[in-house]
C-alpha positions in Angstrom: -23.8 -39.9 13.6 -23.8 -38.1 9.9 -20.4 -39.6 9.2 -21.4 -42.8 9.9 -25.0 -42.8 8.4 -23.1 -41.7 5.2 -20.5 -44.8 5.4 -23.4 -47.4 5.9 -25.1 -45.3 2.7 -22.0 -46.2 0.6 -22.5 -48.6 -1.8 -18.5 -50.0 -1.2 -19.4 -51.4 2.0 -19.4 -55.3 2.3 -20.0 -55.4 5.5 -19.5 -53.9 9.2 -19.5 -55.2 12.5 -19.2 -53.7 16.5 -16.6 -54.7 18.4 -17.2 -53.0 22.1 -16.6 -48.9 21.2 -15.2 -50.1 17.8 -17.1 -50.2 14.3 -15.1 -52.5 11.4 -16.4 -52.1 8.1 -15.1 -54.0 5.1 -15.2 -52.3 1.7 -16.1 -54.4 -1.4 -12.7 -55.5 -3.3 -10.5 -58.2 -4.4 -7.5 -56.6 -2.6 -6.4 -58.3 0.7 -8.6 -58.1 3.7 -6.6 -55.4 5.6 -6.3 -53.4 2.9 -10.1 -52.8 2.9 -10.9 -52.4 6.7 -11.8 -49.2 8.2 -12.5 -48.9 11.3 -14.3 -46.2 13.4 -13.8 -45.5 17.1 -16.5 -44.0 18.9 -15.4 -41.3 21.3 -16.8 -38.8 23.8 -19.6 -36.9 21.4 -19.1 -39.8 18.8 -16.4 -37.4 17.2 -14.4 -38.1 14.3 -11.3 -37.2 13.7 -10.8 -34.8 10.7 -8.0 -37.2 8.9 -10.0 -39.8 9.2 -13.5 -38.7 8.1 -11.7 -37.2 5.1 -9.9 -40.1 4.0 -12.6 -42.7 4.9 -15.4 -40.1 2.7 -12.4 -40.0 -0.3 -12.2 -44.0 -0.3 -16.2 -44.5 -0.2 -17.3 -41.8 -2.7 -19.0 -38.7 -0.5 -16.4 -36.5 -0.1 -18.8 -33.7 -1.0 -21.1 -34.5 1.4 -18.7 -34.5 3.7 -17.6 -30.7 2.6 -21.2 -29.4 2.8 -21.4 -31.3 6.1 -18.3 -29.0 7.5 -19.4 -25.8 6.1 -23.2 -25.9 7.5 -22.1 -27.4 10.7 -18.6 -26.7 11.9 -18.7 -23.1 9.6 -15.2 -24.5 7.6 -14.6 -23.7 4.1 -11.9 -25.1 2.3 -9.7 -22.3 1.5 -11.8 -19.6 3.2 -9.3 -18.6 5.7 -7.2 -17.1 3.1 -8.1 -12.9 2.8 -6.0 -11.0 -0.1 -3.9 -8.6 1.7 -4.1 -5.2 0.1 -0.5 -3.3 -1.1 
């Protein structure tokens, strides 16, 4: 539900529609129409896959959200699995 509240937030979205378990969104453009459809496919606990989110948050401008949004909820830090090894 966060994901999505912060794609309808975007100011690149034209416009969206529902399509049974489907959302389309168009993003504002003057490339050709399926170059600027995303589309979001609810699933069991209206997850979202990790590529997608990412890539979808990259083309609509909230990428950092998105990054706070994974390390308060999901405790994921980009790079933070990495520990020095001592010598």
């Amino acid at each position: 539900m966060f994901f999505y509240q912060l794609v309808c937030a975007s100011d690149k979205v034209q416009a969206q529609e529902q399509i049974g378990n489907v959302i389309v969104i168009l993003v504002k453009g003057d490339s050709a129409v399926h170059k600027r459809l995303i589309y979001l496919r609810k699933t069991q606990g209206n997850a979202v896959l990790y590529m997608q989110a990412t890539a979808t948050a990259l083309r609509l401008g909230f990428l950092n959200e998105l990054m706070q949004w994974y390390v308060d909820n999901r405790n994921w830090k980009d790079g933070g699995y990495f520990v020095p090894q001592e010598n």
